[in-house]
C-alpha positions as semicolon CSV with decimal commas, in nm:
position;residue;x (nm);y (nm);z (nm)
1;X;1,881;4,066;-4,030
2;X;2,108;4,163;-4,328
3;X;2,446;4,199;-4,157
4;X;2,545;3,813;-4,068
5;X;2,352;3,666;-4,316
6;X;2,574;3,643;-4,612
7;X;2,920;3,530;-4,487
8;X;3,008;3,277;-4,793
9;X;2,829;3,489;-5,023
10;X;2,971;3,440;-5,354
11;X;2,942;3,074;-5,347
12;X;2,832;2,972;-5,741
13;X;2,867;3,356;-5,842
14;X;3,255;3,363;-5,767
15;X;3,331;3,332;-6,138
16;X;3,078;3,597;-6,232
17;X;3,086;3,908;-5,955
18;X;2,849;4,021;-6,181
19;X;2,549;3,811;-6,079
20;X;2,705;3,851;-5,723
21;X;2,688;4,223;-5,705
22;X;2,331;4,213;-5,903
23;X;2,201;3,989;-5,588
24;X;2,379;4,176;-5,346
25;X;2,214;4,505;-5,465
26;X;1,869;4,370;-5,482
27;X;1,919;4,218;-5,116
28;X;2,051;4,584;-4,965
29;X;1,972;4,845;-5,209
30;X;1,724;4,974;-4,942
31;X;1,838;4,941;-4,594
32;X;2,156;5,084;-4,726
33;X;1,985;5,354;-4,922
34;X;1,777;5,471;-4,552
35;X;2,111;5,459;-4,422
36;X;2,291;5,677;-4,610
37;X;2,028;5,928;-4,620
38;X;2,027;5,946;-4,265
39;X;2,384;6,047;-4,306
40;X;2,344;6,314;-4,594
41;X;1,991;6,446;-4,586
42;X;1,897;6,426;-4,954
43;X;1,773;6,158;-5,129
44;X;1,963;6,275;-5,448
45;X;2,263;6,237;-5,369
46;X;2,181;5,926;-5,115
47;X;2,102;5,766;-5,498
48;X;2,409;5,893;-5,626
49;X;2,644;5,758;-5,375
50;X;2,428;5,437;-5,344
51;X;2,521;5,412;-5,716
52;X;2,866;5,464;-5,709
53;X;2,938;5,205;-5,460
54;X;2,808;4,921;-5,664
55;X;2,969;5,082;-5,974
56;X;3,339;5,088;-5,831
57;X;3,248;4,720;-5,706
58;X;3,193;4,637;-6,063
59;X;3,498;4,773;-6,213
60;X;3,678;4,671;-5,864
61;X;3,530;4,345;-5,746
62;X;3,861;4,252;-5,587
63;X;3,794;4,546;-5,329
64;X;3,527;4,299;-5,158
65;X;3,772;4,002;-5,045
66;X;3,513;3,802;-4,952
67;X;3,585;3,754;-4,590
68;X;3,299;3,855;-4,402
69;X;2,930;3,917;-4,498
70;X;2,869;4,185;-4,785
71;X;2,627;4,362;-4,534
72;X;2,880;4,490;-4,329
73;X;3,154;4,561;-4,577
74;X;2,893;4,734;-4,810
75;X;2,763;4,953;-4,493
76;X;3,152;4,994;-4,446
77;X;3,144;5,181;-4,781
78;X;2,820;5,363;-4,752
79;X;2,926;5,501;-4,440
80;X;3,264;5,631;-4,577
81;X;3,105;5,724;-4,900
82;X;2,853;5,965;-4,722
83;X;3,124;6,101;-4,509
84;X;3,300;6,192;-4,793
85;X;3,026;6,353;-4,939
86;X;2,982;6,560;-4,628
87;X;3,310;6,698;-4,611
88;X;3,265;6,805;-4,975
89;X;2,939;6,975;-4,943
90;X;3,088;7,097;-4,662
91;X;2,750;7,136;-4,422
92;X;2,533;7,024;-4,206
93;X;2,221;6,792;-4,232
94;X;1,913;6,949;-4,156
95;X;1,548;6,802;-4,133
96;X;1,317;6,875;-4,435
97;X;0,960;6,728;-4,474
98;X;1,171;6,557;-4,799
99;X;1,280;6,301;-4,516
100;X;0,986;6,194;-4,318
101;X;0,959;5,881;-4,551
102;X;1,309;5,772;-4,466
103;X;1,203;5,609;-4,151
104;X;0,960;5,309;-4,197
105;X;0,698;5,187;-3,921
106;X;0,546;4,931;-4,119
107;X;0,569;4,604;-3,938
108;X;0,659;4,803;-3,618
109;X;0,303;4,917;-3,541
110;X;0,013;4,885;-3,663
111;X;-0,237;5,101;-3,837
112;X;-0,168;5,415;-4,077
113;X;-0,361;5,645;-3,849
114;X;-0,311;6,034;-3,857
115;X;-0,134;5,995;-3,533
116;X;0,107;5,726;-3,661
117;X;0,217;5,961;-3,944
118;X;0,245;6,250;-3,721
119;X;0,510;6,006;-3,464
120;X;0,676;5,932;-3,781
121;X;0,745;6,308;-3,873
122;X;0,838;6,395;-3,508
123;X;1,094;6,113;-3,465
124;X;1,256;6,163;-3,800
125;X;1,251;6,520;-3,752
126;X;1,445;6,443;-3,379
127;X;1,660;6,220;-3,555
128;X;1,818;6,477;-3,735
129;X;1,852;6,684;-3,418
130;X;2,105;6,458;-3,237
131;X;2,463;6,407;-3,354
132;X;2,532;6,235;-3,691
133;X;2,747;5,962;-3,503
134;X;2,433;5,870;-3,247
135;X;2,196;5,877;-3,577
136;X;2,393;5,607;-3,697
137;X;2,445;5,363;-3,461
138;X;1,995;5,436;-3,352
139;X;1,948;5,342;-3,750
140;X;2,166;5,063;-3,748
141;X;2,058;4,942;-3,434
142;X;1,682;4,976;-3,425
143;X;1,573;4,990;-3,820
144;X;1,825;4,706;-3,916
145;X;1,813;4,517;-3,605
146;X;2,200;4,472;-3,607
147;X;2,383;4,398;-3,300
148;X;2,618;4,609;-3,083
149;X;2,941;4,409;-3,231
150;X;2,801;4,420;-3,616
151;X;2,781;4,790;-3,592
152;X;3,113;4,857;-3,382
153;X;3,265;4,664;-3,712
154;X;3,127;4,853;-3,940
155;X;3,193;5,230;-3,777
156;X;3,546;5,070;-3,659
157;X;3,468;5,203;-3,320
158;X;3,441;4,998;-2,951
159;X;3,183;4,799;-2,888
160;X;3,207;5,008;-2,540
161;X;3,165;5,360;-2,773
162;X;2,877;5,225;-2,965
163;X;2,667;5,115;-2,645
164;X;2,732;5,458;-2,515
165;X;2,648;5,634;-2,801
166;X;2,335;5,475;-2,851
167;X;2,223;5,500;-2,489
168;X;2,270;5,908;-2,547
169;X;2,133;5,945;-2,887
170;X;1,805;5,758;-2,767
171;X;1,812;5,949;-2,439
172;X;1,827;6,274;-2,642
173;X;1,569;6,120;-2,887
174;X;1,302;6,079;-2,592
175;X;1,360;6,448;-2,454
176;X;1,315;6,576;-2,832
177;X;1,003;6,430;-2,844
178;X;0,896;6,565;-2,537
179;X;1,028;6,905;-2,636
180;X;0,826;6,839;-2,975
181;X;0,488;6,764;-2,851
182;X;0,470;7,001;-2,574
183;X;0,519;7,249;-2,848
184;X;0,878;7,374;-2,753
C-alpha cells in the first residue's frame, strides 16, 4: 500500500530533495498517474499535471513539510491539480476507448481472456458514468487498497462521507453493469 508507507521519508535525502523527489516519483508516478486520469479523462493532460506537481516540488520543496507520508500529500496535490484543470477546461469527463487501459486487473484475476478484456472495458466505461467524487474514493479504495481514513485525509472529507460515497458509487457501479450487459 503506498499511502502509510513513507511517513519519515526523507531520512538521508533531507539535504538533497532532489534524490527525495526522484524516489518519490519512481515509487508513485503510476498509481498517481491512474488517478488523475480518472479525474480528467485524458491521458495528456493526466502527464501534464503529473509533471507539474513534481516540478513545483522541485523549485518548492518546502511545500512538502514532511509530516505525514508523501503518498497522501502527493494524492493531496493530484487531486487539487486535476480539479483545477477541470474548472479550466470547463467540462465534463466522458468515457473514450482512450481509457480502458487506465484500470489494471493484473494480479486481480487471472487470465487475459477475451472476456476479461471485455469486464475491463465495461467497468471503466461505468466508472466514468457515476459522479467524479464516488470515482475517486472506488479508485482510491479498491485499485490502491487505501483505507477509509487515508482517503478521507486526502479528499479532506468525513470518514462518515467517504464510506457513504463509496457504498453508492459501487452500488451504481453494479446496476451499470447490469444495464451494460443486458444491452441497455
Amino acid at each position: 500500500m503506498e499511502a502509510g508507507r513513507n511517513n519519515d521519508v526523507l531520512g538521508d535525502d533531507s539535504k538533497r530533495p532532489a534524490d527525495f523527489l526522484l524516489r518519490a516519483y519512481k515509487e508513485h508516478k503510476e498509481g498517481l498517474f491512474a488517478y488523475i486520469v480518472s479525474f480528467v479523462g485524458d491521458h495528456a493532460a493526466a502527464e501534464d499535471i503529473l509533471h507539474e506537481i513534481f516540478a513545483k516540488l522541485l523549485k518548492e520543496p518546502e511545500a512538502y513539510s514532511g509530516r505525514g507520508g508523501i503518498s497522501g500529500f502527493l494524492y493531496v496535490c493530484a487531486r487539487n491539480n486535476a480539479f483545477n484543470w477541470l474548472k479550466r477546461q470547463n467540462k465534463q469527463v466522458q468515457y473514450s476507448e482512450e481509457l480502458d487501459g487506465l484500470i489494471d486487473f493484473s494480479g486481480k484475476e487471472p487470465g487475459n481472456s477475451t472476456e476479461l478484456k471485455e469486464l475491463k472495458k465495461l467497468v471503466n466505461r461505468a466508472l466514468f458514468d457515476i459522479p467524479v467524487k464516488q470515482r475517486e474514493i472506488i479508485m482510491l479504495k479498491i485499485y490502491k487498497d487505501m483505507k477509509f481514513r487515508e482517503i478521507a485525509e486526502i479528499t479532506g472529507d468525513p470518514i462518515n462521507t467517504v464510506i457513504a460515497r463509496y457504498q453508492y458509487g459501487l452500488r451504481k457501479l453494479q446496476e451499470l453493469l447490469r444495464e451494460y450487459q443486458n444491452g441497455s
